[in-house]
Each structure stands twice: as structure tokens, then as C-alpha cells.
C-alpha positions as CSV (number, residue, x, y, z in Angstrom):
1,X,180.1,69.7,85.4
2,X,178.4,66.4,85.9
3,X,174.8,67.3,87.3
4,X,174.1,64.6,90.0
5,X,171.1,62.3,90.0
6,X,169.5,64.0,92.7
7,X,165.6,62.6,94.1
8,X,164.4,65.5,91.4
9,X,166.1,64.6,88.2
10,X,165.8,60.8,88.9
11,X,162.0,61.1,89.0
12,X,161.9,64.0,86.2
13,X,163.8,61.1,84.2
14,X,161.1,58.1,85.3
15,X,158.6,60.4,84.1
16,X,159.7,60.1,80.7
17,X,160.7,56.3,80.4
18,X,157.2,55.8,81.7
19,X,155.7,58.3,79.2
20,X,157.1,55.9,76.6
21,X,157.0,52.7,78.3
22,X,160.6,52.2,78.0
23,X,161.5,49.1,80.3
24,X,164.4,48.3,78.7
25,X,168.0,49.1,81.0
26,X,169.0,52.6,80.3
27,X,172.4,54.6,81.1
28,X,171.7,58.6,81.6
29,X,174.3,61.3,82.2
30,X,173.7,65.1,82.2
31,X,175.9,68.1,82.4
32,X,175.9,71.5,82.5
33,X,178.6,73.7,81.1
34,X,178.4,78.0,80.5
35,X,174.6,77.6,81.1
36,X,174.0,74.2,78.6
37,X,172.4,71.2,80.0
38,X,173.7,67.9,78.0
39,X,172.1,65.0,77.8
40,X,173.5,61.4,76.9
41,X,171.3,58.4,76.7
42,X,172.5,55.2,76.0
43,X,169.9,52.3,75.2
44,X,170.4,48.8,73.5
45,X,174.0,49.8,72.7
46,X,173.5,53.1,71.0
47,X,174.3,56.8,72.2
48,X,172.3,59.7,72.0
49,X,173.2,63.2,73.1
50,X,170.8,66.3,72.6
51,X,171.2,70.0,74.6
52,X,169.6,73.2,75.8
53,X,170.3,76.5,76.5
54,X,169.1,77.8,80.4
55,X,166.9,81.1,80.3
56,X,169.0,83.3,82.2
57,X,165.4,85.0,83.4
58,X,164.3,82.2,85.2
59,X,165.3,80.3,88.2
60,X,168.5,77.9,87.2
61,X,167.3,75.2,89.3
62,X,164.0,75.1,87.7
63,X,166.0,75.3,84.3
64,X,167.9,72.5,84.7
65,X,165.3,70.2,85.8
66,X,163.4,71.2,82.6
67,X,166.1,71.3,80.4
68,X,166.9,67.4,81.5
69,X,163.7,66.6,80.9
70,X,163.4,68.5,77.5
71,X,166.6,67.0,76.0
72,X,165.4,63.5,77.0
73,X,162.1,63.7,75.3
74,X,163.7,65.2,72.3
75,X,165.9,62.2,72.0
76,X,162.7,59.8,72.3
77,X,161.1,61.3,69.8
78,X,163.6,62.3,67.4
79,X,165.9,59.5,67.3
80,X,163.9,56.8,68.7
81,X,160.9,57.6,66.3
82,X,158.7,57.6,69.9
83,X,155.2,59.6,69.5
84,X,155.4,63.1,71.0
85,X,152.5,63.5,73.9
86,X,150.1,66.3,73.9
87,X,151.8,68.0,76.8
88,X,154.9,67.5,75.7
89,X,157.2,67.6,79.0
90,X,154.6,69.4,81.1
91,X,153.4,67.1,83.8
92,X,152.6,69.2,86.3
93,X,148.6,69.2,88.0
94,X,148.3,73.3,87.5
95,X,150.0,73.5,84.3
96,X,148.1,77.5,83.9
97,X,150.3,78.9,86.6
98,X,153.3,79.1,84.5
99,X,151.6,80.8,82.0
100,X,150.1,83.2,85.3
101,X,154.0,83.5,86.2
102,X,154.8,84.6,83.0
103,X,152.2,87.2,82.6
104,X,153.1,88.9,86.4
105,X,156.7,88.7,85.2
106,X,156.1,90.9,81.5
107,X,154.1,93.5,83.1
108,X,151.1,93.2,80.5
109,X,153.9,92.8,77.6
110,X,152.1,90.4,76.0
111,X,150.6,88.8,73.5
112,X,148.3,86.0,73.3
113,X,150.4,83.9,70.4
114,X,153.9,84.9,72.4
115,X,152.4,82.7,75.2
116,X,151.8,79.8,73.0
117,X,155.3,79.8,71.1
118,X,156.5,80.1,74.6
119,X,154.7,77.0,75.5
120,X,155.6,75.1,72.8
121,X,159.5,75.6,72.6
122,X,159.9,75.4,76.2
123,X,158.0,72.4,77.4
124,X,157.2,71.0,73.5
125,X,153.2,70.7,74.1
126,X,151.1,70.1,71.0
127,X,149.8,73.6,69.3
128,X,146.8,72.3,70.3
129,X,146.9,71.6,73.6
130,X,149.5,75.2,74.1
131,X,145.9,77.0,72.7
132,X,143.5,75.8,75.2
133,X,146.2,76.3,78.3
134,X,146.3,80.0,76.9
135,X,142.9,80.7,76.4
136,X,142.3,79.4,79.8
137,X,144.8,81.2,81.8
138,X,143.3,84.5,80.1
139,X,140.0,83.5,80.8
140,X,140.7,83.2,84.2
141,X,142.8,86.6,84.5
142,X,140.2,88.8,86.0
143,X,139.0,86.4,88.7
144,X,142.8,86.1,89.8
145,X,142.6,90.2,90.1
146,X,139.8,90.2,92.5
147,X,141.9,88.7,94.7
148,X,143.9,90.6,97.0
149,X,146.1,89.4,100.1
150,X,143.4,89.7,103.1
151,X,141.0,87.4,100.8
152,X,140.9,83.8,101.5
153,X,138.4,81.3,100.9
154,X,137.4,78.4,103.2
155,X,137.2,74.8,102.5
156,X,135.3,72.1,104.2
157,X,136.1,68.8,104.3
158,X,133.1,66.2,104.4
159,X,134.9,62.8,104.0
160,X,132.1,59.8,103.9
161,X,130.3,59.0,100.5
162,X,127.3,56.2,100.7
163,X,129.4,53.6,98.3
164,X,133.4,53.9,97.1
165,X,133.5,53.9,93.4
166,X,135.7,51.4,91.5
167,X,138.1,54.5,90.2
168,X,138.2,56.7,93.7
169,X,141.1,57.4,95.6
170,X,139.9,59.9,97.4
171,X,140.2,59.3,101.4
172,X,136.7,59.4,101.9
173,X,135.2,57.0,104.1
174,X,131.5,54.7,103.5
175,X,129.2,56.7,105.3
176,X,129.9,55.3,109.1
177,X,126.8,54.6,112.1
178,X,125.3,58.0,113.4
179,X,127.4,57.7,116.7
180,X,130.8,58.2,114.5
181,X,129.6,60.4,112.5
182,X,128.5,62.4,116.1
183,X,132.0,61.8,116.9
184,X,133.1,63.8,113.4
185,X,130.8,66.9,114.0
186,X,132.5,67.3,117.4
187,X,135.7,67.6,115.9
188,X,134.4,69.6,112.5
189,X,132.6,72.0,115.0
190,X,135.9,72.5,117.2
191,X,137.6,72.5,113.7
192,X,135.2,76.0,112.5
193,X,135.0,77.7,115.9
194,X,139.0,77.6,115.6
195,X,138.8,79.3,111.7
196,X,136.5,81.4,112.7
197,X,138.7,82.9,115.3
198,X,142.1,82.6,112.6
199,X,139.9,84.8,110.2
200,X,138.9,87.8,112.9
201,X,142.5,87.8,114.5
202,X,143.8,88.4,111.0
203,X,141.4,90.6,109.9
204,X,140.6,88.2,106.4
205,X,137.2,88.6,104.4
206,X,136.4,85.4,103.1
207,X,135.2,85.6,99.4
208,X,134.3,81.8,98.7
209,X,133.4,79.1,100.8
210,X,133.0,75.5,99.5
211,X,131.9,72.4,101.0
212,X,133.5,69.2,99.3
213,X,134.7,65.7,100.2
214,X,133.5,63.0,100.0
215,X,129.9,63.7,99.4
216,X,129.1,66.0,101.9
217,X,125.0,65.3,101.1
218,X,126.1,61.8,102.1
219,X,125.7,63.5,105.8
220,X,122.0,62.5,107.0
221,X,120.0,65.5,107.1
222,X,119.8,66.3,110.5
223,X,124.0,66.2,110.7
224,X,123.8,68.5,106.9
225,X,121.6,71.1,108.0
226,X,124.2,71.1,111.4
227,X,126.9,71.7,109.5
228,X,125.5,74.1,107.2
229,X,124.4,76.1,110.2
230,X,127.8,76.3,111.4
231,X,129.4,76.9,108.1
232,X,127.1,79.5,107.4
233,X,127.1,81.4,111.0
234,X,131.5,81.1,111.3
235,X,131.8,82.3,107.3
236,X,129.6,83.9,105.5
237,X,128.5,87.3,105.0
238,X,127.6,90.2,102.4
239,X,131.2,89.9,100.8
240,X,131.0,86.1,100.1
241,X,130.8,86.1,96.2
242,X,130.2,82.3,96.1
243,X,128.7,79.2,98.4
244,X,129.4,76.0,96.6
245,X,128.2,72.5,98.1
246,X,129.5,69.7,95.9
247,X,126.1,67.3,96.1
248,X,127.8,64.7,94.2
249,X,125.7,61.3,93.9
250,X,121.9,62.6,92.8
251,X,121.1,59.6,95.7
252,X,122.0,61.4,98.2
253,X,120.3,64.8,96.9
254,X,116.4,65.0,98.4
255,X,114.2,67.9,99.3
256,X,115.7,68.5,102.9
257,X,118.7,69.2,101.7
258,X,117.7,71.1,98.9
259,X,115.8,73.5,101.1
260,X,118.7,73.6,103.7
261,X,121.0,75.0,101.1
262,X,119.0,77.4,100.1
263,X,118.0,78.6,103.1
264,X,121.9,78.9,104.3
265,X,122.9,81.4,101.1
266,X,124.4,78.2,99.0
267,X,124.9,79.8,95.4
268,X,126.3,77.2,93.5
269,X,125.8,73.0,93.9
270,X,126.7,69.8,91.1
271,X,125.2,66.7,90.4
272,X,127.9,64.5,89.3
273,X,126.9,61.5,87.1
274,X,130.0,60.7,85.6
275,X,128.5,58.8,83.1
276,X,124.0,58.6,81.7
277,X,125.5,54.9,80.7
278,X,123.3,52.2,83.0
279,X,125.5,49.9,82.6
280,X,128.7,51.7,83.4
281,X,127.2,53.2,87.0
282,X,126.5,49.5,87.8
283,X,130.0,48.6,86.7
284,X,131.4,51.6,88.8
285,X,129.5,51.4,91.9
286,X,127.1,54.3,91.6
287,X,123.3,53.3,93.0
288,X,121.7,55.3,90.9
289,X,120.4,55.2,87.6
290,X,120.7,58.5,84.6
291,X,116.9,59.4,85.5
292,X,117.9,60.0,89.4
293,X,120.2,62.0,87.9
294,X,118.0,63.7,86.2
295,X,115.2,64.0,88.8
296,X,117.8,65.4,91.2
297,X,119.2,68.4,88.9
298,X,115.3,69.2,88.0
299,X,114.9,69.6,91.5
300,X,117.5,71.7,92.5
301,X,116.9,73.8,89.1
302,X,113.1,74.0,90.6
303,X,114.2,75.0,94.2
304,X,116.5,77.7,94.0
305,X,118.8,80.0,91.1
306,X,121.7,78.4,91.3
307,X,124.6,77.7,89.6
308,X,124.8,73.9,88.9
309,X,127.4,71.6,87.9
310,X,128.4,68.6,86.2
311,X,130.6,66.0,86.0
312,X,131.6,63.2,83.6
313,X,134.8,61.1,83.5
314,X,136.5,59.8,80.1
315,X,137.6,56.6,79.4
316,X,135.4,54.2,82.3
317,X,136.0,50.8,81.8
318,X,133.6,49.5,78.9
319,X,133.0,52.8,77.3
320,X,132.9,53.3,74.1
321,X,133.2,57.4,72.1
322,X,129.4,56.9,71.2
323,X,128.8,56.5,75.3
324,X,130.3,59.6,75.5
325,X,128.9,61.6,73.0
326,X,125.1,59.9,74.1
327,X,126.5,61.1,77.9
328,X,127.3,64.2,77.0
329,X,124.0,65.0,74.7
330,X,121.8,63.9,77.8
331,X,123.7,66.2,80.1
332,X,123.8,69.2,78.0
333,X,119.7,68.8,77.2
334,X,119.1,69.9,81.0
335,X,121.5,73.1,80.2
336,X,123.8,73.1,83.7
337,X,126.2,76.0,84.3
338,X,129.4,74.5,84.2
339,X,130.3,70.6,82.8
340,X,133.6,69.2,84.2
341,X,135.3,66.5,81.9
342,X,137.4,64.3,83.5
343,X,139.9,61.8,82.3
344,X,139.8,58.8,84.1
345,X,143.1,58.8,86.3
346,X,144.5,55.5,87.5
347,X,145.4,56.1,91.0
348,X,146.9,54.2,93.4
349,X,144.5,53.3,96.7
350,X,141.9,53.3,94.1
351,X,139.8,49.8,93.9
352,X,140.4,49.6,90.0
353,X,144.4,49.9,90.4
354,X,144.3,47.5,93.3
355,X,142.5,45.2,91.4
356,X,144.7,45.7,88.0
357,X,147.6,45.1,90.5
358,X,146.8,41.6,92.4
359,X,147.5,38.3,91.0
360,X,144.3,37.6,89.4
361,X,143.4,40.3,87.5
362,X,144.7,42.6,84.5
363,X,144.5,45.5,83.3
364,X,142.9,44.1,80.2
365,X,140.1,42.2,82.4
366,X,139.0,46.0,82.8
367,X,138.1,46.7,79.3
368,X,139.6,50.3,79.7
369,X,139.6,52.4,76.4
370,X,142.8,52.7,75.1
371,X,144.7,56.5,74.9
372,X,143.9,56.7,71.2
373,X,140.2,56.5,72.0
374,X,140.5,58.4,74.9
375,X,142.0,61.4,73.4
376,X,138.8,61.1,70.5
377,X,136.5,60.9,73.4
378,X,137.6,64.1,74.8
379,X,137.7,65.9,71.2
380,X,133.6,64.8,70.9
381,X,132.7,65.9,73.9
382,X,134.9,69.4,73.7
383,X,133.0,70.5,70.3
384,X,129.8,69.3,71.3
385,X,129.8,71.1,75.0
386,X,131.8,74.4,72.9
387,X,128.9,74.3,70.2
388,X,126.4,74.5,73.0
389,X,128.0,77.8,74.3
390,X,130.1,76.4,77.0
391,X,134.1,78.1,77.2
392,X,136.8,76.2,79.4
393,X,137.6,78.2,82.3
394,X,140.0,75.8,84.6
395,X,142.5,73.1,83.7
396,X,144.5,70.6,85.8
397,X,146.1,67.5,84.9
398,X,147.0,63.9,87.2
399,X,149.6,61.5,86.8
400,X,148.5,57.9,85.1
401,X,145.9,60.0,83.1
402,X,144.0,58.0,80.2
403,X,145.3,59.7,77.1
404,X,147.7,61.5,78.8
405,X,145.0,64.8,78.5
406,X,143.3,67.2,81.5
407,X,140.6,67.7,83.6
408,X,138.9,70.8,82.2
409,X,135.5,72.7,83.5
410,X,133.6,75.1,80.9
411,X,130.8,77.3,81.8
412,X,128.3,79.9,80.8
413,X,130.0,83.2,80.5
414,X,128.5,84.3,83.8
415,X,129.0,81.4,85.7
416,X,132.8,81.0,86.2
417,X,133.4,78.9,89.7
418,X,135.7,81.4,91.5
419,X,137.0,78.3,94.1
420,X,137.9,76.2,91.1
421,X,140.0,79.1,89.5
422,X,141.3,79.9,92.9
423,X,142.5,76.5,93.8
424,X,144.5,75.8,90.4
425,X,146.3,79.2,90.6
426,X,147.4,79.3,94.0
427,X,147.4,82.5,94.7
428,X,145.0,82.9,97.6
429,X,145.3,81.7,101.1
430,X,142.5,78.7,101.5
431,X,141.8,77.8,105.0
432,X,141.3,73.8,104.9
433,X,138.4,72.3,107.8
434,X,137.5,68.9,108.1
435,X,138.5,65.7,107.0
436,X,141.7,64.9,104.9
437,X,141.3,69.3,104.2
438,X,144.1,71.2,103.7
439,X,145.1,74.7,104.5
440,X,147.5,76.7,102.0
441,X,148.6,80.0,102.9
442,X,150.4,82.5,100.5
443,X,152.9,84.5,101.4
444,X,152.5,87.7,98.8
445,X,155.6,89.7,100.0
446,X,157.9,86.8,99.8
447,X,155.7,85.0,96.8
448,X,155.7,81.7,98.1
449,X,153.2,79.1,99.4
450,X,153.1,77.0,102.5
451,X,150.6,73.9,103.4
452,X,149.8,72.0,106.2
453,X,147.2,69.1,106.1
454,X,144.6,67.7,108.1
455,X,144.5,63.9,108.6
456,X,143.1,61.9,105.7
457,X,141.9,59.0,108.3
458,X,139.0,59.6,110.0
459,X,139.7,58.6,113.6
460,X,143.0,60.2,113.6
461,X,141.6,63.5,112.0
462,X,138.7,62.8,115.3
463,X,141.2,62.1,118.0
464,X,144.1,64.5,116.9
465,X,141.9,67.5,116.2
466,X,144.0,69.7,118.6
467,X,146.7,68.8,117.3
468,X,145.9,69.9,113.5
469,X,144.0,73.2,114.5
470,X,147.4,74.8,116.3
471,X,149.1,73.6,113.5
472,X,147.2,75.6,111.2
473,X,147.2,78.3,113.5
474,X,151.1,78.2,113.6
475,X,151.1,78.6,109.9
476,X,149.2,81.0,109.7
477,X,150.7,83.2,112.4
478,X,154.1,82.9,110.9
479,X,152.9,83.9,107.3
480,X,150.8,86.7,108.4
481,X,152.1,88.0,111.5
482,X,156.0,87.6,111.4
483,X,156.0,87.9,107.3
484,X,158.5,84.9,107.4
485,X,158.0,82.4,104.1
């Protein structure tokens, strides 16, 4: 039986012509007969055919659509002498929840090398790379069990930054006049109010709350502290086991703030340089230089004992693997909590893709590191932040990644972020606030998940602000009040 190009398999199928730059036209016909999925290429006159067997314990939709995609890849790299990738056919951003959905699914019949054969035969990711999504995925197994289904966590969405960075394609707005940004709290405060009531009527005990964007310290004090207030009076209590404020840009960190956060409970906050390379913040559009950075995290670590992280991004335009490794030494010497490694994602809406994408400039104009150095980047800075005692804790990957790796976080062993295990899994209902948030609510008796979104433009999100908050509300409702999925 001929398995029809549906929207699935045709972009399952672009995923690997783009994997391996293949340009050139291509004929592609899959079928499926007593449980096989064939696959026929045809390219520059030449046939190829390769096939796999569905697992009869898993959904046959979901096998097909990886089975396509696995005999494909094969063929690329078998007979086309293509080199493999170290995910192999797993694309997806939480790549840990299949191993989470394997686990619930053997009862705790398990072992830790079972998962990474598994790994390895059925999506074809390096041994390497099958390791670290293992260890992870245990790591993260008893943060996942404190979780039960009245537990949610609450984001809020703080959409304005003080300059847009050359890579971001985030819908985050330049911080706007103070009579807009009046305009926002009106809504954000209607916005909490609304949650706040959600949470009583359904009897939910919020367990994290974290305040992202955007730069949410981007907020001039007076508007910060408001919003903390608010924050603090709708959401948290004794039961909150974590208060994260993602500070973001160490110029937009200063005492005020500092001793707002700590006096509304905050528990954990970052200071994000992304890079201790001068020249590579100026290329970026940071304004700020490695020793704000530095003065900002000596602050906080002054003020309050909190947990603080870090982020740096792989493979910024100009960088070289000694950058890195002098980035990462600097950030490790003031000993944070938790360092996020980025790889440096080429997304579209970005300033750097539009600019790679208009008639004047190329990619090349960028001085971008190439995969091969990308992938050494992120080996140097994974034994130097291991060495210093760090373990990874949460994964996720993007599309148009530089060397085609992850975004991973490591921490102290005591200083897990509960919100950034939470998100990836998907397995507890987070109620999304603000600008461009969103809400996801899981169903655990039917074991699915449902979003909606807020808007990601700031004077829609402003002037539709009924409108999102019943939808939300609606969700809500029919997950945990008519059990419908």
C-alpha cells in the first residue's frame, strides 16, 4: 500500500534532504506492506530502496513517520557515502521525553544501556550523543515524580529587552516609552488577577513560578518592583519550591532590583553573557562589556543565596574554540549554579537570518564557525564545565542548529532548575501570563497535552487581553472540569 505524501512525511522527508544539503531533484515513494515501511529514492538516475520493521508496541502512525525517515537516512549514508549526524533522525526540540515515554511504559524494567541501544537502533543517534540523552532523562527522573496532577507552575511573560541582539528571534520588543509600558501592566495585571482566580477554582498548588521574556529587569524599577508585587501576592506561598527571574543582560541588573527580588522570595536569577569575548558583544549588540558581567553576578552573589545562572551560546559569528574555552574559564572562575550552553540557532525573524537572506549579504559575510568547529567548541566547553563538577540536567534541541548539537544546562548537584526540567518534559500544566506566554495544560487521565497562546505582538496582546484570558480559562475548564482531552 502506497503511503501518501501527506504535510507530515513531506516535511519528515525535507528534513533529511536539508540535513544533507541535497538540492539536487529527487523522486521518493514509500510503502507499507504486513507492518514494513519501504523506501525508494531515486537521485541522478540511480535507485535505492532500504526498509523497516513497525514496533507493534507503539503507535503505527508515529512508526511510520519514523520508519520513512529512518530508511531515508540509511540510504544517505550507506549508499550515498553522506556523514551520519549526531542525532541521527531525532529532530525533535524535547528529544528526553521519548526516553520518559519509554520508561512510564516498562514499569521500572529497565536498564540504563537498554535505553541507549534503543536510542541508537531506533532513531540512529551517535553512542555518544544516545549517552548524554540517557543520563539526562535519569537525572531528571525524580523532579518529574514530584510532580503530581494539581501542581502547575506559572510563567510570566516580560516581552521588552533594552537592544535586540543580531541572533534573537524572540518576540520581544526594545523596551518602549513609560506610557506603553503603563499600557502593558494594565493588561499583565488583568492577565494575574485572572490566573489567580483559574488556580483557586481548580484547587492547583503552584510549585514553580518563573518570570522570563524578554528581559524582564529590562522593566524600569518602579514597573519591576510592580510586577513582582503582583507576582508574588497572586502566586506564591510556602509550597513554592522555586522563584526564578531570568535577569538576562548584567545592564539591566542594579541594586533596586536586586533588593526587590529578594525581598519578594526570588530563589533563583541568571546573568546571561553569552560570550566574556569584547569584541563579539559589540558584534552582537550587547552594551555591556565581560566586567559588567562580572560586577552584576558579584552583586547578586553579595545580596542574596541564590541560585545563579549562566548562559553562553556556541558558534557567534567571529568566534573561534579558544573564545570559547577563554569564555568558559572566566565564567566558571565566579562558580554559578547552573551554566546553559547554547548552540547558536539560525532562526528566521532573527536580524542575522534576515541579513544572510537579503541581496547584499551572505552567509559568509558573517564569519560563522563552521559545524566541524562547532561540534569541537561544544566538546571543550562540556569537559571543562564536567571537570569543574557541573552534571547536565536538561537538553533541548532547534532547527538550523550550528553543528547540528543541543542546548544543554548543567548544575551543582543541589541546584537542578525544577522549571527547566518541567518545561522540556511536558508533563505539568504551566499557566502562561504576559506577553507572547503560553499556557499548556496536561490532561493525565487521557495523557495528552493542549496549548493555547498569548499574542506575541505587544499591542495586540494589550488590546485583546480579554480575549486571551477566557481562552485560557476555556482550556482549562475543559481539561480539568469536563476531563475531555
Amino acid at each position: 500500500m502506497r503511503i501518501q505524501d501527506t504535510e507530515v512525511i513531506v516535511k519528515i522527508t525535507r528534513e533529511v534532504l536539508t540535513l544533507f544539503k541535497v538540492t539536487d531533484k529527487v523522486s521518493i515513494e514509500n510503502d507499507l506492506t504486513d507492518g514494513i515501511v519501504s523506501t525508494r529514492l531515486e537521485i541522478d538516475g540511480k535507485i535505492f530502496n532500504e526498509k523497516g520493521k513497525i514496533n507493534p508496541n507503539e503507535r503505527e502512525g508515529a512508526e511510520i513517520h519514523r520508519l520513512v525517515k529512518r530508511n531515508l537516512y540509511t540510504i544517505f549514508i550507506r549508499d550515498l557515502n553522506k556523514n551520519p549526524a549526531p542525532y541521527g533522525i531525532m529532530h525533535g526540540v524535547r528529544p528526553t521525553k521519548i526516553i520518559h515515554r519509554w520508561i512510564r511504559s516498562m514499569n521500572g524494567s529497565f536498564t540504563e544501556q537498554a535505553i541507549i541501544e534503543r536510542i541508537k537502533d531506533d532513531y540512529l543517534v551517535s553512542d555518544e550523543k544516545a549517552r548524554l540523552l540517557t543520563e539526562v532523562a535519569l537525572r531528571q527522573i525524580p523532579v518529574l515524580q514530584n510532580s503530581t496532577p494539581d501542581t502547575v507552575s506559572i510563567y510570566v511573560g516580560i516581552p521588552f529587552c533594552v537592544t535586540r541582539c543580531l541572533y534573537c528571534s524572540f518576540p520581544s520588543n526594545v523596551l518602549p516609552s513609560n506610557k506603553k509600558v503603563v499600557e502593558f501592566m494594565t493588561a499583565l495585571t488583568k492577565d494575574i488577577e485572572a490566573a489567580e482566580s483559574e488556580i483557586k477554582r481548580h484547587g492547583f498548588r503552584v510549585q514553580n513560578i518563573y518570570i522570563g521574556g524578554g528581559t524582564p529587569t529590562s522593566l524600569p524599577n518602579i514597573f519591576f518592583e510592580e510586577m513582582l508585587d503582583m507576582v508574588c501576592k497572586a502566586f506564591h506561598n510556602e509550597g513554592v519550591a522555586e522563584f526564578t527571574v531570568e535577569c538576562g543582560r548584567p545592564d539591566t541588573i542594579n541594586q533596586e532590583k536586586i533588593t526587590a527580588m529578594k525581598s519578594h522570595h526570588v530563589t533563583r536569577v541568571s546573568v546571561n553573557p553569552q560570550t566574556m569575548q569584547q569584541r563579539t558583544l559589540d558584534r552582537i549588540g550587547r552594551r555591556h562589556t565581560p566586567e559588567d558581567i562580572v560586577r552584576a553576578f558579584n552583586e547578586l552573589r553579595a545580596a542574596y543565596d541564590w541560585q545563579i545562572n549562566m548562559d553562553l551560546i556556541l558558534g557567534l559569528p567571529g568566534e573561534s574554540v579558544e573564545d570559547v574555552r577563554d569564555s568558559i574559564e572566566k565564567v566558571l572562575n565566579l562558580k554559578p549554579d547552573d551554566v546553559t550552553v547554547h548552540a547558536l540557532a539560525l532562526k528566521r525573524g532573527s536580524r542575522l537570518q534576515m541579513n544572510i537572506d537579503d541581496e547584499v549579504n551572505s552567509i559568509e559575510d558573517f564569519n560563522l564557525p563552521d559545524d566541524d568547529t562547532v561540534r569541537e567548541m561544544a566538546k571543550v566547553s562540556d569537559n571543562m564545565i564536567r571537570r569543574a563538577g557541573y552534571l547536565p540536567y536538561y537538553l533541548y534541541r532547534q532547527g538550523y542548529m550550528s553543528g547540528q548539537i543541543e542546548n544543554i544546562g548543567y548544575c551543582r548537584d543541589d541546584a537542578i532548575g525544577i522549571y527547566n526540567v518541567q518545561i522540556m518534559d511536558e508533563r505539568q500544566t504551566i499557566i502562561g501570563i504576559g506577553g507572547a506566554a503560553t499556557t499548556k495544560v496536561v490532561d493525565f487521565n487521557h495523557n495528552c497535552l493542549q496549548s493555547t497562546f498569548n499574542a506575541k505582538d505587544l499591542l495586540t496582546y494589550i488590546r485583546d487581553i480579554d480575549y486571551y484570558i477566557n481562552k485560557r480559562s476555556a482550556l482549562l475548564n475543559d481539561i480539568y472540569s469536563n476531563k475531555k482531552c
